[in-house]
N, C-alpha and C positions, 0 to 999 in steps of 0.2 A: 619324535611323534608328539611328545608330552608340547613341545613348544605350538604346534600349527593348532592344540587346541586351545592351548592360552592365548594365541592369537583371534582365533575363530571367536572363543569366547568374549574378546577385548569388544570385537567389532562391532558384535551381537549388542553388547551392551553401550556402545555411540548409537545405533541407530532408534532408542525412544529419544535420546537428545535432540538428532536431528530433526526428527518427527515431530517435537515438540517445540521448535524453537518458536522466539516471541514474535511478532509481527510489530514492528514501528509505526504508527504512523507520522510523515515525516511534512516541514513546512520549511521554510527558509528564514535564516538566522534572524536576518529585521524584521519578519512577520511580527505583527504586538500579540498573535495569538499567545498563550501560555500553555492554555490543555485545552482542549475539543472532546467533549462526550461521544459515545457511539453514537446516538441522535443527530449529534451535529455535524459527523463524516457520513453518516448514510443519506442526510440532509444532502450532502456537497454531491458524493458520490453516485445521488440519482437524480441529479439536476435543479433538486428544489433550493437549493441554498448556494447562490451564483458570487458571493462577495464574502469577506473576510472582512470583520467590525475593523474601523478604522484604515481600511486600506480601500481606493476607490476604482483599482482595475479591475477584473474580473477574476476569478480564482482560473486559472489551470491545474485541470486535472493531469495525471500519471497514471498509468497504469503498466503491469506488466503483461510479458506474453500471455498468449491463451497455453492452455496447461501447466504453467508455472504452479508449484505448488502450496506459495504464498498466495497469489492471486486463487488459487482452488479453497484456499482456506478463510482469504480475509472477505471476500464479497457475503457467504454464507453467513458468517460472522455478525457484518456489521450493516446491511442491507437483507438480510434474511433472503436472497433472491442468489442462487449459482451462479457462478460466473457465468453460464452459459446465458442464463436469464438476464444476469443486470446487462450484458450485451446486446440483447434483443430491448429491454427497455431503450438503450441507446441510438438502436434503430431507428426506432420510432420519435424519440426526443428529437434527430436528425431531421429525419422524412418532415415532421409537423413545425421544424423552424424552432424549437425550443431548447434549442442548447447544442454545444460542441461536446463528444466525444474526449473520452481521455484519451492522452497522447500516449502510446504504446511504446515502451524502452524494449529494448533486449534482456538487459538483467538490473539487477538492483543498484549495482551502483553505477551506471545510467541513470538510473534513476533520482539519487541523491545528485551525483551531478549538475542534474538539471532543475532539481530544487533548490542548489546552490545557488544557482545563476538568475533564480526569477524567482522574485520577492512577492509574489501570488501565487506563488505554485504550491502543491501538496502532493505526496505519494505515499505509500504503503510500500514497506520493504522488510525482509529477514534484519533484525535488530544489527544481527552480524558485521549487516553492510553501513549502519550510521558512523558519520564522523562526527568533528566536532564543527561541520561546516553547513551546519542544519539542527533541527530544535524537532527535538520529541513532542510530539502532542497528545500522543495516545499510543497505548503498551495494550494489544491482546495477546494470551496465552495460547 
């Protein structure tokens, strides 16, 4: 009996980790980005800031699921708007001809993935999920 509560107790105590873990945000290795300010991802991630200096495509966005609880936590974060909201901003940036929608992965490392593979691209992920086949640009707690 003594062990299922040192168990119970174990578990009790992973879940402020979980809860807590950092939020990446993530860009692709030959990006010349170095760090990006929260200004500068909330810039990106509501359409006002379409380019990355020195690079002449267009940035692509990433995004995760709806209820992910990275994506619950990073949009609040760094666009001050719920996920739900920077959504509906999205809408409309669509409907009005001003901008593409971020691309929706399944999970995070999808999403590194696919930041691996496009040299414009940027996403937001559980730190958990970086490799070394992507460049941090920004660490929220």
């Amino acid at each position: 009996m003594k062990n299922i509560y040192i168990l119970i107790s174990m578990a009790f105590a992973l879940v402020p980790a979980l809860v807590k873990a950092d939020i990446a945000v993530i860009v692709n290795a030959e990006n010349p980005a170095a760090a990006l300010s929260v200004q500068t991802v909330s810039d990106v991630y509501l359409g006002n800031n379409k380019q990355f200096d020195g690079l002449a495509d267009a940035i692509v966005l990433t995004d995760l699921p709806e209820g992910d609880a990275v994506r619950e936590k990073f949009y609040p974060q760094v666009t001050n708007k719920s996920a739900k909201k920077a959504k509906k901003h999205w809408v409309k940036q669509v409907f009005s001809g001003q901008g593409v929608p971020p691309k929706q992965f399944n999970s995070g490392a999808e999403v590194v993935d696919f930041v691996s593979l496009n040299r414009t691209a940027i996403g937001y992920v559980d730190a958990a999920d970086v490799n070394d086949r992507v460049k941090i640009v920004m660490v929220m707690k």
